[in-house]
N, C-alpha and C positions, 0 to 999 in steps of 0.2 A: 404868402402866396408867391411875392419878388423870389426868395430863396429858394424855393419849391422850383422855380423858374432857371435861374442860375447855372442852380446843378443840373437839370434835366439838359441844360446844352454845354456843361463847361467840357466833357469829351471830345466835343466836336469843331469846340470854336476856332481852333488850330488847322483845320482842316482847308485844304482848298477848294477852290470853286468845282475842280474837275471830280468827277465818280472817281475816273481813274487813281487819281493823284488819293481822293478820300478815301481809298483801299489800300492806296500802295505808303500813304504815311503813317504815324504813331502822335498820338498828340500832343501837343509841343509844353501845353499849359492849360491851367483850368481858370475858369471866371469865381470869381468870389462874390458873395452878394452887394459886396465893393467898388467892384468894375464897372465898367461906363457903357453900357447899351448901344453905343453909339460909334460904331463903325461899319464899313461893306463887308469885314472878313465875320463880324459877327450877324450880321442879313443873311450874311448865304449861309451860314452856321446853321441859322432855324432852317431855309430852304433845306439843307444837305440832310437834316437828320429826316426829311418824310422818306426819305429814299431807305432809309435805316433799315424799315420791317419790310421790305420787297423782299431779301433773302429769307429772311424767317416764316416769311408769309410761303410763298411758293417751293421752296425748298428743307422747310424748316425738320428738324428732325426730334422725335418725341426722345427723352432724355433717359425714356426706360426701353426704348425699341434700336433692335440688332438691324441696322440695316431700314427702319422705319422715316420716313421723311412726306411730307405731306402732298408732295407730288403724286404718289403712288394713289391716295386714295381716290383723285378721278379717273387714273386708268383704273384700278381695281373695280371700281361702280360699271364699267361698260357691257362687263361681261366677255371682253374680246382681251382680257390680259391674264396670265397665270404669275407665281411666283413659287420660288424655290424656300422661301422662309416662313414659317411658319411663326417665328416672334412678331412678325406685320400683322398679326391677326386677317393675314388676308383670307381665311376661308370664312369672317363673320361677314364678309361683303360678299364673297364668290356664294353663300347660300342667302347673303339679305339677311342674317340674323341679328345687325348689328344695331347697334343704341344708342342713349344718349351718354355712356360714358366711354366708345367705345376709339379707339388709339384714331387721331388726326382731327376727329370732329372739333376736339376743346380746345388746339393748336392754331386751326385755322381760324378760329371766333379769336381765341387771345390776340395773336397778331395782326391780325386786318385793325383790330380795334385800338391795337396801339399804335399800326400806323394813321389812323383816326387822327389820335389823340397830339400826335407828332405833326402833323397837318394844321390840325386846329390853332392849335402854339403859335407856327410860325403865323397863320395867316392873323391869329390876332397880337403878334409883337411884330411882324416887318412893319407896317405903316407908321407905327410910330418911331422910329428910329432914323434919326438924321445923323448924317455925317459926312466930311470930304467927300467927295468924288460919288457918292450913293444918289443919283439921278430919280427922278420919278418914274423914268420909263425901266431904268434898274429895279427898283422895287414891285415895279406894275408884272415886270417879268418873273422876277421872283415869287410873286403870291399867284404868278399863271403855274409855276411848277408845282407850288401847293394843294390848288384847287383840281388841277390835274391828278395826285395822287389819291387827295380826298375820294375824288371822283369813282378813281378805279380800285381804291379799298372796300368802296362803298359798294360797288357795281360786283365784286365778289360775293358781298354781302348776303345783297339782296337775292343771285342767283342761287346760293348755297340753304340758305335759311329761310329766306321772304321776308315776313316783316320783321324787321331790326330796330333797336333802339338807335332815334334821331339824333345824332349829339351834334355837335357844332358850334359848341363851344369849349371852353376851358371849362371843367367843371371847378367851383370856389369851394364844394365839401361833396364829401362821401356821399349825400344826400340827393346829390347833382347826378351821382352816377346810376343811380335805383329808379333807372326810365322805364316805363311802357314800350312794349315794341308798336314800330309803327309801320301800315300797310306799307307793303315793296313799292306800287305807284306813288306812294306819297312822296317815298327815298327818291324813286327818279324822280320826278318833278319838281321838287325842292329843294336838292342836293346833286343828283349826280350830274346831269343834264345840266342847271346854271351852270354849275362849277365848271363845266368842259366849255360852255358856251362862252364864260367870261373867258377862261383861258386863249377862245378862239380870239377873242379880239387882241391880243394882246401881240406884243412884237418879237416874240419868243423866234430864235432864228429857223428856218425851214427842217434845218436837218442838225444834229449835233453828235459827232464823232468819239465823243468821251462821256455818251450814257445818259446826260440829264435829257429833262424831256423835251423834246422842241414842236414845234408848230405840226409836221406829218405826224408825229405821237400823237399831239392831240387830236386832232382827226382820223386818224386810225380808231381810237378808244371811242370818238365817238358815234364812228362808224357801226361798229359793233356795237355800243350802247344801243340804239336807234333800231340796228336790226334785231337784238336781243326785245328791245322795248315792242317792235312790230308784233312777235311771235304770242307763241299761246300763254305766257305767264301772265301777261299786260293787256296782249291784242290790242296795240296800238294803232293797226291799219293802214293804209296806203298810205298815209301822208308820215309816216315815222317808215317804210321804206324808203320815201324818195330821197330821207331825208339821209337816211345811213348812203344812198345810191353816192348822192353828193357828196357826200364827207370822204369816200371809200375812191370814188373819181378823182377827185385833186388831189389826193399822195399817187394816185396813180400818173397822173399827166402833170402835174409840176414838177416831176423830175427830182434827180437824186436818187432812185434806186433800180434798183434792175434785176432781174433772176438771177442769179448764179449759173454762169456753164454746167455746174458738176455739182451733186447733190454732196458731194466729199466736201465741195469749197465749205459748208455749214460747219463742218468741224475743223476748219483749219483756227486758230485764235488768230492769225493775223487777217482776218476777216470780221472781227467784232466790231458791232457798231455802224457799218459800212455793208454798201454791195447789196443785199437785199432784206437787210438785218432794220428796221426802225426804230424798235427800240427793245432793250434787252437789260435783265437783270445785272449789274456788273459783277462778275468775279474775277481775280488774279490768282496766277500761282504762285506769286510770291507773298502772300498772308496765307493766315491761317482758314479762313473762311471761302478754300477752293468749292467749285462745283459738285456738290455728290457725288452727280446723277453717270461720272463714268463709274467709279464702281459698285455704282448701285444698281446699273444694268450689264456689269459681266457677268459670265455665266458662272455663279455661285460652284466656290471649289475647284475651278476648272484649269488653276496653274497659269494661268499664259501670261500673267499681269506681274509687274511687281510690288503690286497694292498684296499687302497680309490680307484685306476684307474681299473678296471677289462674292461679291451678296445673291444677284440672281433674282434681285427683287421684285422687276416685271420684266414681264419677257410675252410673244404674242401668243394668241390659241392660234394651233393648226388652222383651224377654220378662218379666223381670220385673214390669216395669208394667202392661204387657198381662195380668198374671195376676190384676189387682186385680181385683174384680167392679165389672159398671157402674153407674155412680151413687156409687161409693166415693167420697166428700171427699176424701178423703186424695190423691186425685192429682189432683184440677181442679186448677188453676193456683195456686200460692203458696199452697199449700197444705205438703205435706211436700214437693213439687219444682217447679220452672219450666222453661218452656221458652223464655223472652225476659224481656227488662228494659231499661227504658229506658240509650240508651247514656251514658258521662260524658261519651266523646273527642266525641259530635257531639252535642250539644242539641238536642230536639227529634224525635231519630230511635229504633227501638226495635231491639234488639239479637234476632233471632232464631235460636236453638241451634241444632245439630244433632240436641236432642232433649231429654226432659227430664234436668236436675240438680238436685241436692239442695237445697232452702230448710231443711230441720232446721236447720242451723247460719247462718243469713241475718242476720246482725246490719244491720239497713238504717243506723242511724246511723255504724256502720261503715263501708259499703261505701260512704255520700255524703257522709260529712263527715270521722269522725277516724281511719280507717284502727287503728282498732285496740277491737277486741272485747272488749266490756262482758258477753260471754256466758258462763253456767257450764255444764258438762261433767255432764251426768247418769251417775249411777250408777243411781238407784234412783229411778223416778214410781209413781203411782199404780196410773196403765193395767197395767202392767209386774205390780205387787203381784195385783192383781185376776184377770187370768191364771193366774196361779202358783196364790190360789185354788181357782180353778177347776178346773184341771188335777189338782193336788193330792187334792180331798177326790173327786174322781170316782173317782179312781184309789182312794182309801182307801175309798169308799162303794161302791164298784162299779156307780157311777151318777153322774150327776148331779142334785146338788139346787136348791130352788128360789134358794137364793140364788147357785150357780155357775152359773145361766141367766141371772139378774138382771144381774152383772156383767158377762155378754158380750155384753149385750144393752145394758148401759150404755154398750160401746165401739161396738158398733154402730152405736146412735141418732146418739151423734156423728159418726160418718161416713157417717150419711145413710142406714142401711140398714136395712130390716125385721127385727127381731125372729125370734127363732128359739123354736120351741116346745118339748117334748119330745123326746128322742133319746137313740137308745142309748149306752153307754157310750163304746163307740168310732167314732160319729159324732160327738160331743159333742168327744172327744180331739183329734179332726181339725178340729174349727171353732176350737177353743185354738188349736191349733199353729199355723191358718193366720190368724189374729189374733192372733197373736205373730210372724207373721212381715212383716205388714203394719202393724199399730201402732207395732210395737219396729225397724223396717230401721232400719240404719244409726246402730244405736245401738251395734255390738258384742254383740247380743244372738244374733242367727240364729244364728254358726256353731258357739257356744255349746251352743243347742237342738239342732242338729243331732248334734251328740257324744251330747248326754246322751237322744236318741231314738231315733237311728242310723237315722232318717228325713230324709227331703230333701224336699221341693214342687218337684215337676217342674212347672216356668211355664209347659211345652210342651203337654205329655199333662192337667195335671192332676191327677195320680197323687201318691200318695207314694212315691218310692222307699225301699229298700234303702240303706242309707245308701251300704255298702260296695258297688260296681255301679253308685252315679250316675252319669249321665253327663250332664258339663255343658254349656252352649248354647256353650262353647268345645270340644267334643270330647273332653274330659279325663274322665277316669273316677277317682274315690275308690278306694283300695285301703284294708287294713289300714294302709297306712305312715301317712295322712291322721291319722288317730287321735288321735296324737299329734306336736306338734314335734320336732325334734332336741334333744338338750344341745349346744348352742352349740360349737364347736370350739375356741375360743377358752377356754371354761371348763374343758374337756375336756384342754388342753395344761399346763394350772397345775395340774390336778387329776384324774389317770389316773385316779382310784378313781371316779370318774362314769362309766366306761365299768362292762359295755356300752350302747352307746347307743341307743336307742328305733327299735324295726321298724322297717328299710327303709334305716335314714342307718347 
């Protein structure tokens, strides 16, 4: 098992303390089952590698799909995104026909689960590991970035699947791996939640500018854990709002981040990490493992880039955009989307869509000179926190207060729109939700909200539906089966005891 051990970190163990630095190096040397366990560059070795499957996880790309990457498949569920590729299988989502073998479901189970398994490692090899200059409160730190990541592999998990197999340990055999899946409350309360809570105690610094997680991560994450845990999946109740209220409050008022003047600042890279960013998947241009998601949301064939792939992979429905109110910033032109760009193939001419697509992910230094994205991958902004707030303590005050007005009203001004006064509890819920559904698109966030409110924004009516009963501007209607994904088939054939499998598959 030692050697088993070894090699799962001798990659990494060269690597430095910083994301940055562990993207932008090559590793110097491997550990042999010879080597000495017993320094800080190999501590942070097990820390660094949980951070490993966050790319694969949120980004990852199926190895037989044109332009396929696991991003797409929670905008594809909302109903409010289109795509130009047809190797995405996305018309098995746009009609609901899809399954348990069907492209992203078995990617996002592999990887969350390896970053588990990378999690679990370090948290049971840092404590034992003495050496020079490796502090107690260094190590206490380091197994707070672990249990944090645990946490939020885990918190994808449970919202994608429900009940999952517990692990939390190193498994000693194959044998170890052939679990029963266990109820989604179980996961929070025995895993996700300590895990963030231990983290909380710890002396992790407030804010950290090179990607690892710091103290506002953990409270972000478990802000959202808390309000995910309040909602209909758990119906956790007032007292798991007050408590995301809290958690979602002090990144807000302890300072360190701010809104961006300019919705453009979000794709500049010299704004990673920083400014209203908390914490963010890391990627550089200078590896191989740049961001997708810019040409995976140009407009498929459209020339203007000088990426060979311009994919077109999601892009919005009319209706969608059409549902922003008028004078919204957020949709004039290059702003969150465009609908033209000057072309590269012809100089001089200007490429116009078929309609608008995505600018979130618009790396321009990218797309006119080095083909390859300097952009990081948000988990957690400001705007996003601010929300959560607000939503949170309304729910736990049975109102809203002045300062959950103040913050929606700070997303607001930014996009250009009047201020909102007094309102009832649940007008107030409804101005959240549909400013988290236009702040946060396209972030992975919507289909998210939509689970944990078992509400939908019809683009159409205006209405909120019924979660269960939407029906989408593709004709498709949510059922119970919606709810939750499959367990993978593939998981399912190495491992009978995951049946039975989730409504519907």
């Amino acid at each position: 098992m030692k050697k088993i051990i070894y090699i799962g970190i001798g990659a990494a163990i060269f690597l430095t303390a910083s994301c940055k630095k562990f993207l932008e190096e090559e590793p110097a040397n491997f550990i042999t089952p010879e080597s000495s366990l017993s320094s800080v560059k190999v501590a942070r070795a097990f820390a660094n590698a949980c951070y490993q499957n966050l790319q694969s996880s949120m980004l990852g790309g199926q190895p037989s799909s044109y332009g396929g990457n696991t991003w797409n498949l929670m905008e594809f569920m909302t109903g409010k995104s289109n795509s130009d590729l047809g190797q995405t299988n996305f018309t098995l989502f746009q009609n609901l026909s899809y399954n348990a073998t069907s492209f992203y479901v078995d990617t996002w189970w592999q990887n969350l689960y390896k970053g588990v398994g990378a999690c679990n490692q370090a948290i049971a090899q840092i404590p034992g590991i003495t050496a020079p200059g490796l502090t107690d409160e260094m190590k206490a730190n380091l197994l707070a970035e672990a249990h944090t990541l645990r946490a939020l592999y885990y918190f994808f998990l449970v919202r994608m699947y429900g009940d999952v197999p517990n692990i939390t340990e190193v498994p000693e055999s194959v044998d170890g791996l052939n679990l029963s899946r266990s109820p989604a409350k179980n996961i929070y309360d025995s895993i996700i939640i300590p895990d963030l809570l231990l983290a909380e105690q710890s002396t992790l610094p407030w804010q950290d500018n090179t990607g690892l997680v710091s103290m506002s991560a953990v409270k972000s994450i478990l802000a959202d854990v808390y309000l995910t845990y309040a909602g209909a999946a758990i119906n956790g109740g007032d007292a798991a709002y007050a408590e995301s209220a809290k958690r979602s409050l002090d990144v807000i008022t302890n300072g360190g981040y701010t809104l961006f003047p300019e919705y453009t600042d979000m794709i500049d890279p010299a704004n990673k990490n920083k400014g209203e960013f908390i914490f963010q998947v890391q990627y550089a241009a200078s590896v191989p493992s740049t961001n997708p998601l810019t040409p995976l949301t140009i407009p498929n064939y459209s020339g203007i880039s000088k990426y060979s792939d311009e994919y077109g992979s999601v892009y919005p429905t009319a209706e969608f955009i059409a549902s922003f109110p008028a004078g919204d910033k957020r949709v004039e032109e290059r702003q969150f989307f465009y609908s033209s760009y000057p072309s590269e193939k012809s100089p001089g001419t200007t490429v116009t869509f078929k309609g608008p697509y995505i600018y979130k992910w618009f790396d321009v230094d990218a797309v006119t000179n080095t083909v390859k994205s300097d952009l990081n991958y948000t988990l957690y902004r400001l705007a996003d926190v601010m929300l959560m707030y607000a939503e949170a303590s309304n729910r736990a005050e049975g109102g809203p207060n002045s300062k959950a007005i103040q913050y929606v009203n700070d997303i607001r001004e930014r996009a250009d729109l009047d201020p909102i006064g007094s309102m009832s509890q649940d007008a107030f819920e409804k101005e959240v939700w549909l400013q988290r559904y236009f702040e946060l698109c396209f972030e992975n966030k919507m289909w998210f909200d939509m689970l944990r409110t078992r509400k939908v924004h019809n683009d159409v009516t205006g209405n909120w539906d019924d979660f269960i009963g939407h029906t989408t501007v593709f004709n498709a209607t949510f059922t119970e089966k919606q709810l939750l994904f499959p367990v993978p088939k593939q998981e399912i054939d190495v491992n009978p005891n995951l049946l039975p499998n989730n409504t519907g598959f």
